[in-house]
N, CA, C and O atoms as a GROMACS GRO file, in nm:
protein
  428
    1UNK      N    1   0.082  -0.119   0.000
    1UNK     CA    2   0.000   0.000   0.000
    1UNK      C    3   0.088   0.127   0.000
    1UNK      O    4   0.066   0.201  -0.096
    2UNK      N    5   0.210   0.180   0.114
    2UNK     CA    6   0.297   0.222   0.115
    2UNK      C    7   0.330   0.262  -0.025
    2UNK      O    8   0.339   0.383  -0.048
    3UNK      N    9   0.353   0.164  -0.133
    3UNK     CA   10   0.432   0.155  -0.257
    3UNK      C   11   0.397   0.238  -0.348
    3UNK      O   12   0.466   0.297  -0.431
    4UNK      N   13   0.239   0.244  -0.321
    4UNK     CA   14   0.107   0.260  -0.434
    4UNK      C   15   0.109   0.397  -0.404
    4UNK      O   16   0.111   0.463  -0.508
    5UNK      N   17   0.109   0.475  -0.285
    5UNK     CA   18   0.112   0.600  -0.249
    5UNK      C   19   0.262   0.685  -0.339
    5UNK      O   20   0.270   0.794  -0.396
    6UNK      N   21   0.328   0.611  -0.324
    6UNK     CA   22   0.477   0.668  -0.350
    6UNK      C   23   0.486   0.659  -0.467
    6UNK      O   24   0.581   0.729  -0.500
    7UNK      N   25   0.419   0.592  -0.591
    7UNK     CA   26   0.427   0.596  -0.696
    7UNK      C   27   0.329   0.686  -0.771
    7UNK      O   28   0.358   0.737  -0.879
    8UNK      N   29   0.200   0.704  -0.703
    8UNK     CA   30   0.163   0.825  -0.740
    8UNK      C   31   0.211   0.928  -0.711
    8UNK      O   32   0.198   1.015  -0.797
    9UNK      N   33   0.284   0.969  -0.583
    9UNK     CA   34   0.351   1.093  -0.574
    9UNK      C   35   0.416   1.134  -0.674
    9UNK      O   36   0.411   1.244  -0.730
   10UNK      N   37   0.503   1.006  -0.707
   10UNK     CA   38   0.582   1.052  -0.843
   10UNK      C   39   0.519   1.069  -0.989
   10UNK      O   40   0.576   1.130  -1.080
   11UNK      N   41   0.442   1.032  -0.996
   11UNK     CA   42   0.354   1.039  -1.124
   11UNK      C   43   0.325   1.205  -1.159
   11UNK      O   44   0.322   1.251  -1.273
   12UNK      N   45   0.304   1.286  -1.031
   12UNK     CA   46   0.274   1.434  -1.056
   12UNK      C   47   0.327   1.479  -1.127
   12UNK      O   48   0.439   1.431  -1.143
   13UNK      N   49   0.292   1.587  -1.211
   13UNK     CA   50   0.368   1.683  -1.311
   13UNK      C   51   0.466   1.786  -1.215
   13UNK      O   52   0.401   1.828  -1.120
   14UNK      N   53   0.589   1.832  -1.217
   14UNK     CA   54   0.689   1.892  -1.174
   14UNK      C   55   0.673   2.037  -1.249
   14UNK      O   56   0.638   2.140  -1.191
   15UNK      N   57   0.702   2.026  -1.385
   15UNK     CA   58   0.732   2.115  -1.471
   15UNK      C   59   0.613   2.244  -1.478
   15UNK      O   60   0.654   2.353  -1.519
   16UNK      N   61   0.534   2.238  -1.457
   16UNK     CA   62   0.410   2.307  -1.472
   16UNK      C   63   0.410   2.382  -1.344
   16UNK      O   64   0.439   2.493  -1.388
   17UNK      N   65   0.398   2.397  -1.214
   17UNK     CA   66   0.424   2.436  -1.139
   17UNK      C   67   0.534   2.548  -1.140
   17UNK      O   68   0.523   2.666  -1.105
   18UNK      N   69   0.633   2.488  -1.185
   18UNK     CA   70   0.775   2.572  -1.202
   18UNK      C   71   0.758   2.672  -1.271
   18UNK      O   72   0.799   2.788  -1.263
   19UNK      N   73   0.668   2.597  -1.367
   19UNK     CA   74   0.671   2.766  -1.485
   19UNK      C   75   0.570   2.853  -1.432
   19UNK      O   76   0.623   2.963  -1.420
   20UNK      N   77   0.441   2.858  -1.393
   20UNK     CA   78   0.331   2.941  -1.314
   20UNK      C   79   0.412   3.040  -1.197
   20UNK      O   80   0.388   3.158  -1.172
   21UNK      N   81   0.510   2.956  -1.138
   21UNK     CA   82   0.544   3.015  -1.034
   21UNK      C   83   0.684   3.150  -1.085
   21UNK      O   84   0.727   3.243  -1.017
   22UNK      N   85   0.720   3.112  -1.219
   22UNK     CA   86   0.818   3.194  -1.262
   22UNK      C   87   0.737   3.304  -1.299
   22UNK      O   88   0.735   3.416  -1.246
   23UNK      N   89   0.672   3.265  -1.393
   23UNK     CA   90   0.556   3.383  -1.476
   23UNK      C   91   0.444   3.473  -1.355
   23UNK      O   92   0.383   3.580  -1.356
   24UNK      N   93   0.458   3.373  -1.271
   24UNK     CA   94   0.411   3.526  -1.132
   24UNK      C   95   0.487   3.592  -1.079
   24UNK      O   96   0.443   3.707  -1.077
   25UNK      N   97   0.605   3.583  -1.020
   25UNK     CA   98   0.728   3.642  -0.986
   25UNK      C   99   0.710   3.719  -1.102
   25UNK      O  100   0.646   3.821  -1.078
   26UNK      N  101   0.749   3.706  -1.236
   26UNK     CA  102   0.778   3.781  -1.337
   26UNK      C  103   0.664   3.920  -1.319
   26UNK      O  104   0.693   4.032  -1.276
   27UNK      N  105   0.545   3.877  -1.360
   27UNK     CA  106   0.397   3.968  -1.336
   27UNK      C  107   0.428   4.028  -1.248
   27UNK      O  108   0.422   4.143  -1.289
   28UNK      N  109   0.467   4.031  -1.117
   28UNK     CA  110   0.470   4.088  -1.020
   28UNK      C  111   0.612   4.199  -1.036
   28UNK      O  112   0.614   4.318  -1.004
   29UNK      N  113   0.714   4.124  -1.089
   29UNK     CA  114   0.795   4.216  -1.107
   29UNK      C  115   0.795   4.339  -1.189
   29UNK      O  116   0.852   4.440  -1.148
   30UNK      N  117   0.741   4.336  -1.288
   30UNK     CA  118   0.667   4.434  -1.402
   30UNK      C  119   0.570   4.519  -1.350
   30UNK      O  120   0.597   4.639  -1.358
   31UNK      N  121   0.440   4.481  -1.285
   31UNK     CA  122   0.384   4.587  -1.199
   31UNK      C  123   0.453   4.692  -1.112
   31UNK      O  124   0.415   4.809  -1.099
   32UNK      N  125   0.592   4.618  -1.037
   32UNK     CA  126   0.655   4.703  -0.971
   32UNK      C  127   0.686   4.760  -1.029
   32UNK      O  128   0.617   4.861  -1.014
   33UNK      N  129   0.796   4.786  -1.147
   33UNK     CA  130   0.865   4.863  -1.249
   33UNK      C  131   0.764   4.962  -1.295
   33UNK      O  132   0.794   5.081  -1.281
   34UNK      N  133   0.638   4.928  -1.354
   34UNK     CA  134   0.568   5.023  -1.401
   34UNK      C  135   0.463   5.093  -1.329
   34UNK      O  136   0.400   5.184  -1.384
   35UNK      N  137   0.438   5.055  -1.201
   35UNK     CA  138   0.346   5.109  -1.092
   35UNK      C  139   0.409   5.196  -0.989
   35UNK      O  140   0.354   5.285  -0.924
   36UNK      N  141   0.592   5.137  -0.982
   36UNK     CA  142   0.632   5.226  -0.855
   36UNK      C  143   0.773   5.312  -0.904
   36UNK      O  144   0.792   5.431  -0.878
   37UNK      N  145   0.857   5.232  -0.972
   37UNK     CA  146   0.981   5.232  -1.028
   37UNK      C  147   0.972   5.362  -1.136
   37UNK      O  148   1.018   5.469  -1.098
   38UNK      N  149   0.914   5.352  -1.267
   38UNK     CA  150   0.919   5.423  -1.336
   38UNK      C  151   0.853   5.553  -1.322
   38UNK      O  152   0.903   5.659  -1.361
   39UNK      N  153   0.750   5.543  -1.270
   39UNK     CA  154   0.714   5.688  -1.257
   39UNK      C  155   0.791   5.816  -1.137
   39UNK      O  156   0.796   5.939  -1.132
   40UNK      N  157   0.843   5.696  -1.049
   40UNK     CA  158   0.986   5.796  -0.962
   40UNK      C  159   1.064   5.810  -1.047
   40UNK      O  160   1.113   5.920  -1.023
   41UNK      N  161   1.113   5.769  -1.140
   41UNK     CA  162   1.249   5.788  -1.190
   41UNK      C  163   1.176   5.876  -1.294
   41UNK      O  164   1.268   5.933  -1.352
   42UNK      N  165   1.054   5.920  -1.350
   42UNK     CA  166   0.986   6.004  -1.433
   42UNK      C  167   0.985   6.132  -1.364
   42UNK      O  168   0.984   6.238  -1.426
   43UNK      N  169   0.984   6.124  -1.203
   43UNK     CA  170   0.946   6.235  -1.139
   43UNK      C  171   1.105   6.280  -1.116
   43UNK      O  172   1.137   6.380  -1.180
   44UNK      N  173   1.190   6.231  -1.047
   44UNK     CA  174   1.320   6.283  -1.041
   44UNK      C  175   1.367   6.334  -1.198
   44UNK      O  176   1.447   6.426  -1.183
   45UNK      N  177   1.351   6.313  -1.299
   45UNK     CA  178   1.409   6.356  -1.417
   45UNK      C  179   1.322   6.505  -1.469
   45UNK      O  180   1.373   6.593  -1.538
   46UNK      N  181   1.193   6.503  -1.419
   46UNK     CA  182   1.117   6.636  -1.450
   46UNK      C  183   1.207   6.742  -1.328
   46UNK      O  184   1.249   6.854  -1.356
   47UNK      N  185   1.221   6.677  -1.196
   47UNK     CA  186   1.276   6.787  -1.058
   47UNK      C  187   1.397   6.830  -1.141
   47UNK      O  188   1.442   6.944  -1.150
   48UNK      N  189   1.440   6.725  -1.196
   48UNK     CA  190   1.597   6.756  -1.205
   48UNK      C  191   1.639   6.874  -1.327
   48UNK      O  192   1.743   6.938  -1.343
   49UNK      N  193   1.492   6.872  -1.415
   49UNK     CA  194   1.527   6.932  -1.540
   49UNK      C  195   1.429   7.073  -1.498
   49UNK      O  196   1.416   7.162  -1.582
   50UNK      N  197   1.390   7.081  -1.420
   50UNK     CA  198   1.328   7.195  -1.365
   50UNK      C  199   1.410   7.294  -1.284
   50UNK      O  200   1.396   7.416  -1.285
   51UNK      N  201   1.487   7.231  -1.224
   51UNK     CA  202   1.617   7.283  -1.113
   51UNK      C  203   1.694   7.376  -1.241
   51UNK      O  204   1.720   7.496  -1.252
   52UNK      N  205   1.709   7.288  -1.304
   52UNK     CA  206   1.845   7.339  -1.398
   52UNK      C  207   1.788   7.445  -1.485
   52UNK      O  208   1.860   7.516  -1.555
   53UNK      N  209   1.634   7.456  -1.480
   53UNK     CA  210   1.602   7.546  -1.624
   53UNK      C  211   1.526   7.712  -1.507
   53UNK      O  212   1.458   7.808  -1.542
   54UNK      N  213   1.578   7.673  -1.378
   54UNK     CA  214   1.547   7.813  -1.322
   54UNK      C  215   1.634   7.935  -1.382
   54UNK      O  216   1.753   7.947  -1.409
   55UNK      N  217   1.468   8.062  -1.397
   55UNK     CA  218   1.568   8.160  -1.422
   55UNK      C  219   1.499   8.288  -1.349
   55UNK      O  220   1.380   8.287  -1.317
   56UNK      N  221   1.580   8.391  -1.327
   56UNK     CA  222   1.520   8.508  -1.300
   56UNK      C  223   1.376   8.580  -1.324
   56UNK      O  224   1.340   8.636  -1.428
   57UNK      N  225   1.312   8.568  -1.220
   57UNK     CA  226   1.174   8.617  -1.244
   57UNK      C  227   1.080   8.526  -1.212
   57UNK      O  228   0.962   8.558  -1.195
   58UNK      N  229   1.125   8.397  -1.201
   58UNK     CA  230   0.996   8.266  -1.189
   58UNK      C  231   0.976   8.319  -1.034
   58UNK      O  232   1.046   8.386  -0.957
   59UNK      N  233   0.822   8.243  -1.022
   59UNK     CA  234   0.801   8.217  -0.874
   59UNK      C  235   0.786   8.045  -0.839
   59UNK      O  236   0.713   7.951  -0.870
   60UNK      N  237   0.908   8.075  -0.752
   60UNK     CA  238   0.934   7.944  -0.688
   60UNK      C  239   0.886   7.878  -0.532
   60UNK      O  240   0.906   7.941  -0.428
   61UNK      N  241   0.837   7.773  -0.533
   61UNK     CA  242   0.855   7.720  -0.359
   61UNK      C  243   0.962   7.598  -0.326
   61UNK      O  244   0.983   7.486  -0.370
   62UNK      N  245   1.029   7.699  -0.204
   62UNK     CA  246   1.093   7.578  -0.120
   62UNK      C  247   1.060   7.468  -0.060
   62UNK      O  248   0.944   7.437  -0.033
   63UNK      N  249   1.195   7.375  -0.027
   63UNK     CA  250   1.092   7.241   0.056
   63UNK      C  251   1.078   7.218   0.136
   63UNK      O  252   1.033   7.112   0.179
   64UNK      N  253   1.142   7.396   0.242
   64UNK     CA  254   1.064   7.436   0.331
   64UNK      C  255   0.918   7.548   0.364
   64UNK      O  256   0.884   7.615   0.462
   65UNK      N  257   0.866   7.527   0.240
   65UNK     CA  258   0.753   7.600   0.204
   65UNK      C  259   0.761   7.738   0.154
   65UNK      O  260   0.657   7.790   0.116
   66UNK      N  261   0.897   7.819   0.148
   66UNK     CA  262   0.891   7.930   0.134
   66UNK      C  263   0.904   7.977  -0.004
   66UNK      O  264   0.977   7.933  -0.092
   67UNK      N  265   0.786   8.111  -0.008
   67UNK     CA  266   0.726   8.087  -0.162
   67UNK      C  267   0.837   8.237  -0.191
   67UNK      O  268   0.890   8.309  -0.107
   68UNK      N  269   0.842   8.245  -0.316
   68UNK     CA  270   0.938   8.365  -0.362
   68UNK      C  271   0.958   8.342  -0.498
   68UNK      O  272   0.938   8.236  -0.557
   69UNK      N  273   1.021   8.502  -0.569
   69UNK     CA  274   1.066   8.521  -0.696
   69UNK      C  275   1.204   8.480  -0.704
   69UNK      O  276   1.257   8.461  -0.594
   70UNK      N  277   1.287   8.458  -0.824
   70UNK     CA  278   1.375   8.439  -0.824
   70UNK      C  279   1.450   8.543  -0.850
   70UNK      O  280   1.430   8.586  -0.963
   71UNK      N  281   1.556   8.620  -0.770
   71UNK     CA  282   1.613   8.754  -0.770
   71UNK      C  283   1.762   8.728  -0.874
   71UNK      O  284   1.802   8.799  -0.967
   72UNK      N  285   1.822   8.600  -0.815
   72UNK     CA  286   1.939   8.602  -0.871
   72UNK      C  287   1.979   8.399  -0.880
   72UNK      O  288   1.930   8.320  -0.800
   73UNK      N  289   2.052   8.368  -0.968
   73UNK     CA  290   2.065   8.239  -0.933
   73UNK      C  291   2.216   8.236  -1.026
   73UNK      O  292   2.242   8.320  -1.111
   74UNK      N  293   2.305   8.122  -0.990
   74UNK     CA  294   2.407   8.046  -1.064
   74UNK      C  295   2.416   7.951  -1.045
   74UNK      O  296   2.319   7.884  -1.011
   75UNK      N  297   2.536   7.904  -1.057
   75UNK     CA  298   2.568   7.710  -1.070
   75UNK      C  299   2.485   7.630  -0.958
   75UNK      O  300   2.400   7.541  -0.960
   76UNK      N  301   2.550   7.705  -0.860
   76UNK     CA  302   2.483   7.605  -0.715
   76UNK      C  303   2.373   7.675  -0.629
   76UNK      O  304   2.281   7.609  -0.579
   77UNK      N  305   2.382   7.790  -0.614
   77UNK     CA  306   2.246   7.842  -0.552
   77UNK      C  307   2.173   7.964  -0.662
   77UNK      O  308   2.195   8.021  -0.769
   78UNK      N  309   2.041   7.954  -0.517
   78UNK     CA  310   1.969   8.086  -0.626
   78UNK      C  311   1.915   8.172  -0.511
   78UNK      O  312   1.857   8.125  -0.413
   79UNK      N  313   1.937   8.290  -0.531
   79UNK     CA  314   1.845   8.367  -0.422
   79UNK      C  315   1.724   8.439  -0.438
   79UNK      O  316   1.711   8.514  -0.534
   80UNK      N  317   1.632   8.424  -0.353
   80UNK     CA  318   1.506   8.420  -0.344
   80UNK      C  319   1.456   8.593  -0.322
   80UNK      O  320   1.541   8.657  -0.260
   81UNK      N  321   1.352   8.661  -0.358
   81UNK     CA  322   1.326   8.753  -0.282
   81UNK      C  323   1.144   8.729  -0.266
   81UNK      O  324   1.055   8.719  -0.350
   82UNK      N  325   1.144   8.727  -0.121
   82UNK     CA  326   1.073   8.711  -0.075
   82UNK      C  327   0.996   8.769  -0.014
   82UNK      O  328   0.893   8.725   0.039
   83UNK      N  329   1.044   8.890  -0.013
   83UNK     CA  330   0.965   9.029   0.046
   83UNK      C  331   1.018   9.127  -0.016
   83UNK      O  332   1.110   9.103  -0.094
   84UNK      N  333   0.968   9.267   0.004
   84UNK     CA  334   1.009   9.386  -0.084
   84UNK      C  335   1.180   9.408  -0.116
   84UNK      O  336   1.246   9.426  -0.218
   85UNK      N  337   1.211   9.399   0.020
   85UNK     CA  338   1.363   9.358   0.028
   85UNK      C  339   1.419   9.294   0.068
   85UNK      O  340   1.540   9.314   0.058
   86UNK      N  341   1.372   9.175   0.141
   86UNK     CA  342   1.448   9.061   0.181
   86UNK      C  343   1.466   8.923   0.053
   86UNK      O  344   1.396   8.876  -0.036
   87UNK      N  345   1.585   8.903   0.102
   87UNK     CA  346   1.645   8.826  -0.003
   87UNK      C  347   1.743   8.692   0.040
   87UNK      O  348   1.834   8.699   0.123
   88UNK      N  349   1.711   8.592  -0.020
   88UNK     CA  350   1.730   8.462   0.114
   88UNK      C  351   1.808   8.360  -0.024
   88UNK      O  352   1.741   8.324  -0.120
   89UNK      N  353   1.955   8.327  -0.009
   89UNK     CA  354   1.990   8.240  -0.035
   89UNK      C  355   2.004   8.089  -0.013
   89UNK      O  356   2.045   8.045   0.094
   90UNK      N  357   1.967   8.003  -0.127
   90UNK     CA  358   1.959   7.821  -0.122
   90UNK      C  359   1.997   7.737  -0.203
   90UNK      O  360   1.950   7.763  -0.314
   91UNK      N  361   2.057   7.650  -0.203
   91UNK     CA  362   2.102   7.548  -0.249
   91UNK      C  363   2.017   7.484  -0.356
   91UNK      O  364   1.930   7.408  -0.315
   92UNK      N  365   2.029   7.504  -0.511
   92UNK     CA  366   1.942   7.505  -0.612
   92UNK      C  367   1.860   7.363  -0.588
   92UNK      O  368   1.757   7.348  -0.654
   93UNK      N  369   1.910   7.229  -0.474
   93UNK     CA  370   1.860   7.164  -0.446
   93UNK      C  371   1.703   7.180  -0.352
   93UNK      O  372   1.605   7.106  -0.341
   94UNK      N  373   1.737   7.306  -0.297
   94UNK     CA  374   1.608   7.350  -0.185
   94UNK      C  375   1.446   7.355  -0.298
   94UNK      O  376   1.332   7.322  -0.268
   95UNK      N  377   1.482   7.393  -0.389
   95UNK     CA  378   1.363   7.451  -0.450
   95UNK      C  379   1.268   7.339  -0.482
   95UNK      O  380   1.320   7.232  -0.515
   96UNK      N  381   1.136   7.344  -0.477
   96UNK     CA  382   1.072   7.231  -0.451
   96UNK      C  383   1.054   7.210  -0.588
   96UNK      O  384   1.116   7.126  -0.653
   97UNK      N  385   0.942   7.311  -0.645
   97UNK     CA  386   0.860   7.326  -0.771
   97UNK      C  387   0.865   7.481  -0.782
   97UNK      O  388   0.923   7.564  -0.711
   98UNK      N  389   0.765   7.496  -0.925
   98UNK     CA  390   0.702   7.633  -0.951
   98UNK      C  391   0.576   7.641  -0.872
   98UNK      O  392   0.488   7.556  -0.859
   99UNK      N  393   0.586   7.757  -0.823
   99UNK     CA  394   0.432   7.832  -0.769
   99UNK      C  395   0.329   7.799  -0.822
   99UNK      O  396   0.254   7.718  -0.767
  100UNK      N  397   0.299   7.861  -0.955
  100UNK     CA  398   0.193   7.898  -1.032
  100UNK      C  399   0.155   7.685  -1.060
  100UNK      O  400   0.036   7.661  -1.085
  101UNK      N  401   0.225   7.593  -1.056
  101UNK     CA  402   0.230   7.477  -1.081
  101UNK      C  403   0.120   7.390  -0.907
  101UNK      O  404   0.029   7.309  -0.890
  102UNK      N  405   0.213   7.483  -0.819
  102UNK     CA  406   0.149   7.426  -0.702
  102UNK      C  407  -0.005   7.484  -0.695
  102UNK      O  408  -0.097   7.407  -0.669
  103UNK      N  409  -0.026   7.610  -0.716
  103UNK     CA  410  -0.151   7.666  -0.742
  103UNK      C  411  -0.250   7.587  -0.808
  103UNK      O  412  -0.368   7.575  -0.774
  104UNK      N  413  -0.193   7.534  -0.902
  104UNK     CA  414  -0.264   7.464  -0.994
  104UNK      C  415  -0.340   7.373  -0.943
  104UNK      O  416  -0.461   7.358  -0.934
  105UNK      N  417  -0.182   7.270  -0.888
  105UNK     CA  418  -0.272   7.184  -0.798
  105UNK      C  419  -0.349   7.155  -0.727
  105UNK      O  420  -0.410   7.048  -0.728
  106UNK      N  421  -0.368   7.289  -0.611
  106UNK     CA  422  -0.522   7.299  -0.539
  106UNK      C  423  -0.630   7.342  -0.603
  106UNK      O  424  -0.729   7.358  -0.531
  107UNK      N  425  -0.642   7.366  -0.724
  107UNK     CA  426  -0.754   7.400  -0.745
  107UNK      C  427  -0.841   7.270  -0.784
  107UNK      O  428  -0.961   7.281  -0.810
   0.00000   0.00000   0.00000
């Protein structure tokens, strides 16, 4: 009886299993790429090409919230004016987005 059990065990298909279980791993890996992966690496390449295309006159927000024109900028920073005469230098990394962009968004 023992025997009869053990020879059907082996009788099962192996191969079929193996492949279902690859082709879900796979599925699953692709959702990640195109659900989480690509659209960060879509969003860092817009920040990044936004940073670089600041120029005098935009209104910008920091990513510490502080909203302002752009008075002056070069390689590595840009300074802000933020009041009639106050004027606040940052690290072209600080700048979040455009204003008129965040505006947008609440509406």
């Amino acid at each position: 009886m023992i025997y009869s059990i053990f020879l059907q065990a082996e009788a099962a298909p192996q191969g079929n299993g193996m492949l279902s279980q690859l082709l879900l791993f796979g599925g699953i890996a692709l959702v990640f790429y195109f659900f989480m992966i690509r659209p960060q690496q879509k969003k860092q390449k817009d920040q990044k090409k936004f940073i670089s295309e600041i120029s005098k006159g935009d209104a910008v927000v920091t990513i510490g919230g502080i909203h302002g024109k752009v008075f002056a900028s070069d390689e590595e920073t840009v300074t802000l004016e933020v009041d009639k005469s106050t004027k606040i230098k940052f690290e072209r990394s600080a700048i979040s987005l455009e204003a008129s962009k965040r505006e947008a968004g609440k509406a």
